[in-house]
C-alpha positions as CSV (number, residue, x, y, z in Angstrom):
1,X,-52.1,-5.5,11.9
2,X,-49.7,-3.4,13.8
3,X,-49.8,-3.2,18.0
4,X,-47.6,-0.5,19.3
5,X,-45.9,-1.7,22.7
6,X,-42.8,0.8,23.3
7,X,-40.8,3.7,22.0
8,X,-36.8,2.1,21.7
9,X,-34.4,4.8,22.2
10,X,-31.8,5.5,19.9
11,X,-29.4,7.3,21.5
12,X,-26.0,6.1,21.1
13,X,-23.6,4.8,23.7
14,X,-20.9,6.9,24.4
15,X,-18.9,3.7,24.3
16,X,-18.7,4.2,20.6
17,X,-15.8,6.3,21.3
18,X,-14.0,3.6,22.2
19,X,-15.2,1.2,19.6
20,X,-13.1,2.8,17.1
21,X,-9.9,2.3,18.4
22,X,-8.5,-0.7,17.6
23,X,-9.2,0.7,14.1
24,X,-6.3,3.2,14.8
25,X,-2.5,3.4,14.7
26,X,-0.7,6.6,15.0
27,X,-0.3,7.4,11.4
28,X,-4.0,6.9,10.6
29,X,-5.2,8.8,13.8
30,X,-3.3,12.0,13.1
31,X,-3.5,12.1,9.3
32,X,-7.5,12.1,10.5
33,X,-6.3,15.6,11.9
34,X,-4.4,16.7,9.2
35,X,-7.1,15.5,6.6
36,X,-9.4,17.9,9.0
37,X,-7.4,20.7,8.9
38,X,-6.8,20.8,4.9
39,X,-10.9,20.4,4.6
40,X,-11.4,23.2,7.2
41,X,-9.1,25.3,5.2
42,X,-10.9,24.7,2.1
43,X,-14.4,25.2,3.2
44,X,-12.9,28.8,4.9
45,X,-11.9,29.8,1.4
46,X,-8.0,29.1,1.7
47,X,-7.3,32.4,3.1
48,X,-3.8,31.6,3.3
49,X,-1.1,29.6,2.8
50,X,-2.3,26.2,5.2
51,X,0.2,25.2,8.0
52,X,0.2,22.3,9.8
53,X,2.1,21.8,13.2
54,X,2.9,18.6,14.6
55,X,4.9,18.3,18.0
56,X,5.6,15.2,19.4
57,X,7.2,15.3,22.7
58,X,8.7,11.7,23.3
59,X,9.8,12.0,26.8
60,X,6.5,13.9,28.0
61,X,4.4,11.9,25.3
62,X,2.5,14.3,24.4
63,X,1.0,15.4,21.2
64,X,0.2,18.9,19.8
65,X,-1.7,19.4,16.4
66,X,-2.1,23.4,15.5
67,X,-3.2,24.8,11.9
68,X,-3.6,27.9,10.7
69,X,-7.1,26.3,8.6
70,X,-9.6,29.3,9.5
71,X,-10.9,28.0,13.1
72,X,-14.0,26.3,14.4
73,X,-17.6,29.1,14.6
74,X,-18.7,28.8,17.9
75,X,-22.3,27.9,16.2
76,X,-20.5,25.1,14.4
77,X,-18.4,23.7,17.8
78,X,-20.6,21.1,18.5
79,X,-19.0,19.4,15.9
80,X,-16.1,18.5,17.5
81,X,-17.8,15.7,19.5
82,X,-21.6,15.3,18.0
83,X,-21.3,11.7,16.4
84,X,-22.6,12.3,12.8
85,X,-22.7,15.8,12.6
86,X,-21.0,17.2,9.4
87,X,-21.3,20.9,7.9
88,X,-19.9,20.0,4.9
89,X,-21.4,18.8,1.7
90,X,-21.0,15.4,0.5
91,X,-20.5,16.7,-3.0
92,X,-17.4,19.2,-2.2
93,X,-14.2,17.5,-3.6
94,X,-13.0,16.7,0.1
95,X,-10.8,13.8,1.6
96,X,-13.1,13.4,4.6
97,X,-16.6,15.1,6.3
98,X,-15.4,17.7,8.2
99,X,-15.9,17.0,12.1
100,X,-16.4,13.3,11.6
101,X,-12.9,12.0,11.8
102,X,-11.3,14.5,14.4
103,X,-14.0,13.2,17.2
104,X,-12.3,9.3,16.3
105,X,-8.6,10.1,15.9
106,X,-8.5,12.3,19.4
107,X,-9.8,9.6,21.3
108,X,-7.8,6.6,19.6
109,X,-4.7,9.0,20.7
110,X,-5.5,10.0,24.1
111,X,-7.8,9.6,27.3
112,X,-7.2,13.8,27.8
113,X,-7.9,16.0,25.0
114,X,-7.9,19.5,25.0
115,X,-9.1,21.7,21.6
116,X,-8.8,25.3,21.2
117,X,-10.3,27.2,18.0
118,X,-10.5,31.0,17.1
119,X,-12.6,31.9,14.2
120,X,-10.9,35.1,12.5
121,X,-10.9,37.7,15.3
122,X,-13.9,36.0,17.4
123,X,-13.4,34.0,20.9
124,X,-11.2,31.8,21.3
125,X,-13.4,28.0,22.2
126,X,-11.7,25.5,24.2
127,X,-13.7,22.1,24.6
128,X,-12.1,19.3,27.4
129,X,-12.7,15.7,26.8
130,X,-11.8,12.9,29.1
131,X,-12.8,9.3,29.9
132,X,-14.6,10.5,32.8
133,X,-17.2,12.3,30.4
134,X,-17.1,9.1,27.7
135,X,-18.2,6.5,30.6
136,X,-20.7,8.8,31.6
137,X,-23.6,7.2,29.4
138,X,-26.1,10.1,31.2
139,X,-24.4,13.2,30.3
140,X,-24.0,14.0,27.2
141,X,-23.6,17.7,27.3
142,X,-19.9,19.0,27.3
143,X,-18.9,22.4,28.2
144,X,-17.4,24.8,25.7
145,X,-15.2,27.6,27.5
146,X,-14.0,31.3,26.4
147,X,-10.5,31.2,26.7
148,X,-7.4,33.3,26.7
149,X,-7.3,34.1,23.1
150,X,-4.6,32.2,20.6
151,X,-3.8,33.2,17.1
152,X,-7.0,33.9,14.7
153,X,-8.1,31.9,12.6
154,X,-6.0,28.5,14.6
155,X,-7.4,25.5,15.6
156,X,-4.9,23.9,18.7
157,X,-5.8,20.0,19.6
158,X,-3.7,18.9,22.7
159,X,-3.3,15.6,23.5
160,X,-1.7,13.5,26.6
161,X,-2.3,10.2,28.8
162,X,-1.9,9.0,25.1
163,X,-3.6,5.2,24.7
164,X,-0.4,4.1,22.1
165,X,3.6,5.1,23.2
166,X,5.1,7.3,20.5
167,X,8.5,6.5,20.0
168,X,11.5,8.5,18.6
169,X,12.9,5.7,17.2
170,X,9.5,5.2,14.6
171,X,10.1,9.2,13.9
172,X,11.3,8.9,10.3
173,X,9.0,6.2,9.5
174,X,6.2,9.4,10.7
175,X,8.2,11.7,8.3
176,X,8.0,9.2,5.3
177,X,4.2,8.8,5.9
178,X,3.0,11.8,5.8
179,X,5.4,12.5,2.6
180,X,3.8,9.9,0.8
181,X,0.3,10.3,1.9
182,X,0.2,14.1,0.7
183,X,2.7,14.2,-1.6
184,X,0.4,15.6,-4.1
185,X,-0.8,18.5,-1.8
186,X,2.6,19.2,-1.2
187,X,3.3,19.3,-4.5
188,X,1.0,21.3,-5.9
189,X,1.5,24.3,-3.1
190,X,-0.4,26.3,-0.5
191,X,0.8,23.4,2.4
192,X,3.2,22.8,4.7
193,X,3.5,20.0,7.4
194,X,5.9,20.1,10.4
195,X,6.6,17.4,12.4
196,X,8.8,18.7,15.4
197,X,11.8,20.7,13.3
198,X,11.4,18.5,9.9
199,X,9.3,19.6,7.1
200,X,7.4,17.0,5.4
201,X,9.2,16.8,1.7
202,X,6.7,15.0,-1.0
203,X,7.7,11.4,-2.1
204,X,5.9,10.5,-5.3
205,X,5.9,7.4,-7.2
206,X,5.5,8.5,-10.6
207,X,9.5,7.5,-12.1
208,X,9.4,6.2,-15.3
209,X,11.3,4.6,-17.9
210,X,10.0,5.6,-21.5
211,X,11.3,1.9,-23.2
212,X,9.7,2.5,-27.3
213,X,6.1,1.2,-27.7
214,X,5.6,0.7,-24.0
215,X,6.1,4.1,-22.9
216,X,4.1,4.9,-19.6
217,X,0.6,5.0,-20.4
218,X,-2.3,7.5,-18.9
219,X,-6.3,7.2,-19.4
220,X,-8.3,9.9,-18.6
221,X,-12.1,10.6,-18.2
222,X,-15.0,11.0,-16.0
223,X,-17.9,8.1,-14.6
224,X,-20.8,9.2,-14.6
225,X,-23.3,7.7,-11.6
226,X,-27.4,8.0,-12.9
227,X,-28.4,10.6,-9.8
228,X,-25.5,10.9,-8.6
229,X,-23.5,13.3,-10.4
230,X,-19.7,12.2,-12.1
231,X,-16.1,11.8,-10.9
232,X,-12.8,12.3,-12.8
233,X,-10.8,9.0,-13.2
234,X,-6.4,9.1,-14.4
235,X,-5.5,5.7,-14.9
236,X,-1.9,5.6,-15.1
237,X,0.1,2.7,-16.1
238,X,4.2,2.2,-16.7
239,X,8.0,0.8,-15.9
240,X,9.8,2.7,-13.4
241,X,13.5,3.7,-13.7
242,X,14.3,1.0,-10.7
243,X,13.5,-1.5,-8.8
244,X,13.7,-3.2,-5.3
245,X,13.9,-6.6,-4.8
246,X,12.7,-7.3,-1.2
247,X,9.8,-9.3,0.1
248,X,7.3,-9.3,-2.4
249,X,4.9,-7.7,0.0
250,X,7.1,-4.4,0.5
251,X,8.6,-3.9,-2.9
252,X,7.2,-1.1,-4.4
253,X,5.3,-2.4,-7.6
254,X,1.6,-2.7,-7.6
255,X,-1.2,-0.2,-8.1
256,X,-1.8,3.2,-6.0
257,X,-4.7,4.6,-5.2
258,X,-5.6,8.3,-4.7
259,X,-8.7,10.0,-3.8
260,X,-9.3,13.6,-3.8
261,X,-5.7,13.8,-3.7
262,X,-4.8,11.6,-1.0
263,X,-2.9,8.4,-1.0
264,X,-5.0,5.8,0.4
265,X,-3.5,2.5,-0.9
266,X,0.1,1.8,-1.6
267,X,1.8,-0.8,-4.0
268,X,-1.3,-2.7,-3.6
269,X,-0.9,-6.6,-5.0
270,X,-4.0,-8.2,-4.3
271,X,-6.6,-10.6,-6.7
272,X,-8.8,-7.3,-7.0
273,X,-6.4,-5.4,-9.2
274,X,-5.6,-8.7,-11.2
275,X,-2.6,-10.6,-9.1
276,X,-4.4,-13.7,-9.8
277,X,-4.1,-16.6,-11.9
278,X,-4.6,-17.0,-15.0
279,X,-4.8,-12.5,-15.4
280,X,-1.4,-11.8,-14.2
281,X,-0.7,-14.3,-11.8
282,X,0.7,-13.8,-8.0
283,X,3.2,-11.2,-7.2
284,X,6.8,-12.5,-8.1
285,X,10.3,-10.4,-8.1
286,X,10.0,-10.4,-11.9
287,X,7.3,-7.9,-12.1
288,X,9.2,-5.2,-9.7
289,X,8.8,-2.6,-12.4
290,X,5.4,-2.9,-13.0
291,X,3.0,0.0,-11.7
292,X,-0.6,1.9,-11.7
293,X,-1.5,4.7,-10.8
294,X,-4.9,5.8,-10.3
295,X,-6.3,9.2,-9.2
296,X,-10.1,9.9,-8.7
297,X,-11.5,13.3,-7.9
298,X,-15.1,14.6,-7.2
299,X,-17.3,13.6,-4.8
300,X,-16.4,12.7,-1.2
301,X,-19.3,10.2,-1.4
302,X,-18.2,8.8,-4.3
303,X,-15.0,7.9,-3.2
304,X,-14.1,4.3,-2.7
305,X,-12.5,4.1,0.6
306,X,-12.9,3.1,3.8
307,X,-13.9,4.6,6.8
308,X,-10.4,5.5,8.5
309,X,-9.2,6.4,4.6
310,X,-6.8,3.3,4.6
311,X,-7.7,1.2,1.9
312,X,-9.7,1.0,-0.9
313,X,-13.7,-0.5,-0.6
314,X,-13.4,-3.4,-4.3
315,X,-17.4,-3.4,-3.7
316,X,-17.9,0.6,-3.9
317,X,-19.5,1.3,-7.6
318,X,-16.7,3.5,-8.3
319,X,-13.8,1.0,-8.2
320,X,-16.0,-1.5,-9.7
321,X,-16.5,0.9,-12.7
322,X,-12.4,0.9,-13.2
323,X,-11.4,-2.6,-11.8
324,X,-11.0,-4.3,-15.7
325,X,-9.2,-1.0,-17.0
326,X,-6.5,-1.5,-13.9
327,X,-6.3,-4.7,-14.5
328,X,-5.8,-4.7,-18.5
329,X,-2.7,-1.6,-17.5
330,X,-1.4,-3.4,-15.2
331,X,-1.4,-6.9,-17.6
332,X,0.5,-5.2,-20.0
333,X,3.7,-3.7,-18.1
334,X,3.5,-6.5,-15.4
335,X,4.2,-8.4,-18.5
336,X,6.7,-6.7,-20.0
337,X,8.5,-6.6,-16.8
338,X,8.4,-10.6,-16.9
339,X,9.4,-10.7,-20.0
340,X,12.6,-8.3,-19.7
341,X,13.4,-9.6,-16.1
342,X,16.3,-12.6,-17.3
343,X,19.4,-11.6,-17.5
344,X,20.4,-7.7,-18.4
345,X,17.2,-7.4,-20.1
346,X,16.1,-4.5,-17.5
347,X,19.0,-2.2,-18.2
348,X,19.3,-2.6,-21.9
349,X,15.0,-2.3,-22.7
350,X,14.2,-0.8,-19.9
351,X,16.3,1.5,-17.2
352,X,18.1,3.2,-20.5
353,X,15.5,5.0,-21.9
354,X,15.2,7.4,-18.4
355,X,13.4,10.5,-20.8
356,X,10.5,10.6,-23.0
357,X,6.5,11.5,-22.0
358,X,3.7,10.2,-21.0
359,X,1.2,8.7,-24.0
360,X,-2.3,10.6,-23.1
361,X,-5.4,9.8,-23.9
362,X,-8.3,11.5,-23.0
363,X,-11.8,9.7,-23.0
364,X,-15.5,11.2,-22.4
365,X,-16.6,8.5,-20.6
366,X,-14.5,5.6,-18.9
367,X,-16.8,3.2,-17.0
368,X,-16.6,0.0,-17.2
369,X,-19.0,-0.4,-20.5
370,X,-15.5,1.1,-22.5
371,X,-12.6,-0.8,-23.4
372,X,-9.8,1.1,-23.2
373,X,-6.4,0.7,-25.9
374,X,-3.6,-0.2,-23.9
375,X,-0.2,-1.2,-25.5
376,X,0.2,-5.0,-26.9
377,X,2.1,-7.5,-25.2
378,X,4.9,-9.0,-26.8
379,X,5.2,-12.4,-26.0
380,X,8.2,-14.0,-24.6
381,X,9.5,-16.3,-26.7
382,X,8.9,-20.0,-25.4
383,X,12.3,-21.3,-24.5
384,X,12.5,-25.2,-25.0
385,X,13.0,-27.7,-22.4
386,X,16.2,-28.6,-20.9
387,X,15.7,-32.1,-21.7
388,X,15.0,-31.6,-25.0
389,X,18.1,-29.5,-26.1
390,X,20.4,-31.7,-24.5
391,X,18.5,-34.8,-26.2
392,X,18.9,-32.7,-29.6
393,X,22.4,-32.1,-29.1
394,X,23.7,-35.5,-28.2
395,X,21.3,-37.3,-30.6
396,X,23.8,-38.1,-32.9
397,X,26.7,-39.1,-30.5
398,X,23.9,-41.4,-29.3
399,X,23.8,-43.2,-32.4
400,X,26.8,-43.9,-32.6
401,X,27.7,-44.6,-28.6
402,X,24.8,-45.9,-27.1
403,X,26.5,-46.1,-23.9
404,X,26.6,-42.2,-23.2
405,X,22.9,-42.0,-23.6
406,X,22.7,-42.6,-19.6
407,X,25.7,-40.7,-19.3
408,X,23.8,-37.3,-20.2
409,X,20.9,-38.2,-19.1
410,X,22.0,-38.3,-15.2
411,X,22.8,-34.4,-15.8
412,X,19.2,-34.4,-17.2
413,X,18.4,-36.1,-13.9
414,X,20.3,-33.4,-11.5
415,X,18.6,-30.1,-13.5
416,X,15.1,-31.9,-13.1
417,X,15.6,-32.8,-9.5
418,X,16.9,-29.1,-8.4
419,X,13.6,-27.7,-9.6
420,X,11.6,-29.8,-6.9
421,X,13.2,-28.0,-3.9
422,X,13.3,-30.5,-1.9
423,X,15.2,-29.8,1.5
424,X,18.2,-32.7,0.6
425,X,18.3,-32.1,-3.2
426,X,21.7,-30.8,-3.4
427,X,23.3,-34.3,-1.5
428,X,21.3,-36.3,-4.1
429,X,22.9,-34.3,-6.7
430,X,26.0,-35.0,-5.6
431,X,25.4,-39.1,-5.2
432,X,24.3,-38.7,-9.0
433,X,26.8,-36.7,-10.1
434,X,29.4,-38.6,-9.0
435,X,28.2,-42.3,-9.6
436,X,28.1,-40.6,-12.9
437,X,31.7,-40.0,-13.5
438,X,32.6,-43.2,-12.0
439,X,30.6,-45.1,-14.7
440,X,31.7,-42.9,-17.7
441,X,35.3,-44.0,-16.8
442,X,34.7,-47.5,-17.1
443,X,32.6,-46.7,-20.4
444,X,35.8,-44.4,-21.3
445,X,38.2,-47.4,-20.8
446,X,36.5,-50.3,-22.4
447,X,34.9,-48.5,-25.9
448,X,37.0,-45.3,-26.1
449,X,40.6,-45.7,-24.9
450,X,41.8,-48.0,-27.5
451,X,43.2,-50.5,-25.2
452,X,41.7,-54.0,-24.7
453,X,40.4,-53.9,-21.2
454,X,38.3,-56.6,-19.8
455,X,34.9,-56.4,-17.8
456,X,36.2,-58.5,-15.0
457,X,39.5,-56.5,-14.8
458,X,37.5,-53.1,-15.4
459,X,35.1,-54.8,-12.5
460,X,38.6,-55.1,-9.9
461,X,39.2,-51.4,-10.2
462,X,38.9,-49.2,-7.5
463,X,38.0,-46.0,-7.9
464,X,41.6,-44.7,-7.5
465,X,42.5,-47.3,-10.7
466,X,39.7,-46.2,-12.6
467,X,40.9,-42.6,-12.6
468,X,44.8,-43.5,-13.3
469,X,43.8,-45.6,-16.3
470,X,41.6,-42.7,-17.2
471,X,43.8,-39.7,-17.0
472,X,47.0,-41.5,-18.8
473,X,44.6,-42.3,-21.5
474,X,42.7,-38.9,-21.9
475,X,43.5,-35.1,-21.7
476,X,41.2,-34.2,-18.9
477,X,42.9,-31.1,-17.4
478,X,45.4,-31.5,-13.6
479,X,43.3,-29.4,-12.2
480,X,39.9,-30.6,-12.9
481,X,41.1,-34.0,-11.3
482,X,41.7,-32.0,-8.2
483,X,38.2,-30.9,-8.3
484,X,36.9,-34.8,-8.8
485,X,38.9,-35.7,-5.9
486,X,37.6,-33.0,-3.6
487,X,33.8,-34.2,-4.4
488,X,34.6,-37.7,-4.4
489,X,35.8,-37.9,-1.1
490,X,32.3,-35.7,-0.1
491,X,30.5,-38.4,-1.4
492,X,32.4,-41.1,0.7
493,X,32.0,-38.8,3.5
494,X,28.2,-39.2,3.0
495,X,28.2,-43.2,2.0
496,X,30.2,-44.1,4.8
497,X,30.4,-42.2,7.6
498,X,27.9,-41.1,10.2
499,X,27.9,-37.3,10.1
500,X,25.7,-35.6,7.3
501,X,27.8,-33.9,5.1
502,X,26.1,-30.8,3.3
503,X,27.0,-29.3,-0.2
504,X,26.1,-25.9,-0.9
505,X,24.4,-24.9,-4.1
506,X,27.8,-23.2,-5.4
507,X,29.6,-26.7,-4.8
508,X,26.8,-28.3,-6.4
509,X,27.2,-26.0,-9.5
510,X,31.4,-26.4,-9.5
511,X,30.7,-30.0,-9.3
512,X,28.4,-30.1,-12.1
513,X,30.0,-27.8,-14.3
514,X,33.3,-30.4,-14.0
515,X,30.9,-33.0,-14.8
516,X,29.7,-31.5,-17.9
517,X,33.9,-30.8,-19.2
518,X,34.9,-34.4,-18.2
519,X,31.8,-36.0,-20.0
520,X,32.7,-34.0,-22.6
521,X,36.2,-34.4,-23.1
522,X,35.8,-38.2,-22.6
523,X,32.8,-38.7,-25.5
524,X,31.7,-35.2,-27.2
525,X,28.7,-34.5,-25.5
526,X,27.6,-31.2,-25.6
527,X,25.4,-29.9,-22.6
528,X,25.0,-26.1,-24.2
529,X,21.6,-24.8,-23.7
């Protein structure tokens, strides 16, 4: 049984103007405009070629948005600030519903907004909003004026008091932006974005290399929702021509997303595409050249973004229909990329074969329920331990001089103990390396020299006798001497006095690699990998 007490109003706050901001930067706020503008320009018919003016005054700071889309119907003018009102269809192949994200953007950007409109050769509508009017929780009506007409068919959004300083010196990161974020509109004509007096050029990501049997890879086909109608899927999958090695969280490998055209996710690298143990593990330098590419068009409520278009939603239905085909592509060239990455792998599999196509294939159906063919990996093939090939290649020498057995394995010792990373590896190194030496040249004088030496004699050497006897019984190059001395006297500089000395990683390797030649001239041993 149901008592009624009270009706509970609905009405929003006008506060949720302001809610949305911290959900805002710049970039996103005015693309919001410019997404706008290409939707108003579709739903008009595309009358004409679409222009998009952006002027940014830095020392004013003040924006100015103008487009040649078709203008705003006066009937249709409550758009602008109506929370939820959209004329469009959710099922026209759209990047946003028209009316929804202009009211956001405008008021992330500025506390004093001004928009003009002129519908072909009707009045010209200007519409004023101001903080004043979004505090006032008990008006909600907002005046539309007839104006002094502009252009037909223009919509003009002025902007100033703006919430966020725009800065000249973040200009060409704007420019690079908006060439990334509408490359394909760019590309395929009818648009043109101006920023100030620079016109937004596209800047694609599709630059492949065409290496035989792993040639970039495409996968085409529609999903198909019960009720819901279908979208188009491109799944494309490959190794680009080069690579940066930067941060791993700016390099520019990964999988892209775009929706109805629009980039909305770049060089992404997160668990939901597959950067996940034991799939393809976390993002590492070594998979730079590794990169997807997937493109979905149809339905603007089918799309798998967010709400401010900046990243993609991993629980929408449509990305959950693709996830395991993005993260097979991705396996295999991510892969590959490891695989090629030692040495001048890259340029000899990979960067020189800069021509070819793309393999197509196109499917009728590419949910989730298909398994699509994707290249197989090779394998790379597993290189043996360090220990083990030194063990191998000394086993004999072993047999026959016990005594160098703890000779190679100190160098065993040094390669194992660089791989920990410990913060005073390299001075251990050192102690190791060098004790090393010392004790070979005892071994060297008392079983290899020839002469009769005895252990208490051999014992009354210092280190200065050791290496005499050594050098007028062996053919140890002047030079590499030189090198012993440097090091030896680092090491006394650690043992006795109080400063730290430091050894760099390229001492480390010099002093090693001397090592290796005077371990090997004194008994054979052979430290090739």
């Amino acid at each position: 049984m149901k008592t009624s007490l009270t009706n509970i109003s609905a009405v929003p706050s006008k506060r949720i103007y302001l809610s949305i901001i911290a959900d805002y930067h710049l970039h996103l706020a005015l693309c919001e405009l410019i997404d706008n503008a290409i939707d108003n320009w579709i739903y008009n018919g595309r009358l004409q070629e679409l222009e998009i003016n952006l002027d940014l005054d830095y020392d004013q700071q003040t924006i100015k948005v103008k487009d040649n889309s078709g203008g705003i119907k006066e009937e249709d003018i409550s758009l602008i600030v109506s929370p939820g009102q959209s004329r469009t269809s959710s099922s026209s192949e759209i990047i946003g519903v028209f009316g929804v994200g202009s009211k956001r953007a405008v008021v992330a950007l500025s506390k004093q907004i001004k928009i003009l409109s002129r519908y072909s050769n009707e009045k010209t509508l200007l519409v004023e909003i101001d903080n004043d009017w979004i505090e006032d929780e008990d008006n909600w009506d907002l005046p539309a004026y007839e104006v002094v007409n502009i252009e037909k068919n223009t919509t003009q959004i002025e902007l100033s008091i703006l919430r966020e300083k725009i800065e000249e010196s973040k200009h060409e990161d704007l420019l690079e932006y908006l060439g990334v974020t509408y490359a394909l509109f760019l590309e395929a004509g009818g648009l043109q974005i101006n920023i100030n007096e620079d016109q937004i050029e596209p800047i694609t990501f599709e630059n492949w290399s065409y290496p035989p049997d792993y040639e970039p890879q495409e996968r085409t086909g529609p999903i198909k929702f019960k009720d819901r109608g279908e979208i188009q899927v491109s799944i494309i999958g490959g190794l680009t021509k080069s690579h940066r090695i930067e941060e791993t969280s700016n390099s520019e490998y990964g999988v892209y997303f775009y929706c109805n055209d629009r980039l909305i996710s770049r060089a992404f690298k997160g668990p939901e595409v597959g950067f996940k143990p034991p799939l393809i593990g976390k993002p590492h330098p070594s998979m730079s050249l590794a990169r997807v590419i997937v493109k979905l068009t149809g339905m603007v409520e089918l799309m798998p973004w967010n709400s401010s278009k900046s990243a993609i939603d991993f629980k929408h239905p449509a990305f959950r229909e693709i996830a395991q085909h993005i993260e097979r592509m991705l396996y295999v060239f991510a892969s590959m990329s490891k695989n090629w990455s030692v040495g001048e792998g890259w340029d000899e599999k990979v960067f020189k074969y800069d021509k070819g196509s793309v393999v197509t294939e196109t499917l009728s159906d590419i949910s989730e329920t298909v398994r699509l063919h994707v290249p197989t990996v090779t394998r790379k093939p597993k290189q043996p331990k360090y220990i083990d090939v030194i063990k191998k290649n000394n086993k004999d020498i072993a047999k026959t001089k016990p005594w160098t057995i703890g000779l190679y394995e100190a160098i065993i010792a040094v390669e194992e103990l660089g791989k920990l990373k410990l913060e005073q590896s390299n001075r251990l190194n050192l102690l190791i390396l060098d004790s090393t030496l010392e004790i070979a040249f005892k071994e060297f004088l008392l079983n290899v020299s020839g002469k009769r030496y005895s252990e208490r004699r051999i014992a009354g050497f210092s280190r200065i006798d050791l290496q005499n006897e050594v050098k007028s019984n062996s053919r140890i190059k002047r030079d590499a001497w030189s090198i012993i001395d440097y090091y030896y006297n680092k090491r006394c500089d650690l043992v006795h006095k109080r400063a730290t000395t430091q050894i760099s990683d390229d001492e480390l390797k010099n002093y090693r690699d001397i090592s290796e030649y005077t371990l090997n001239k004194l008994f054979g041993l052979n430290f090739n990998r």
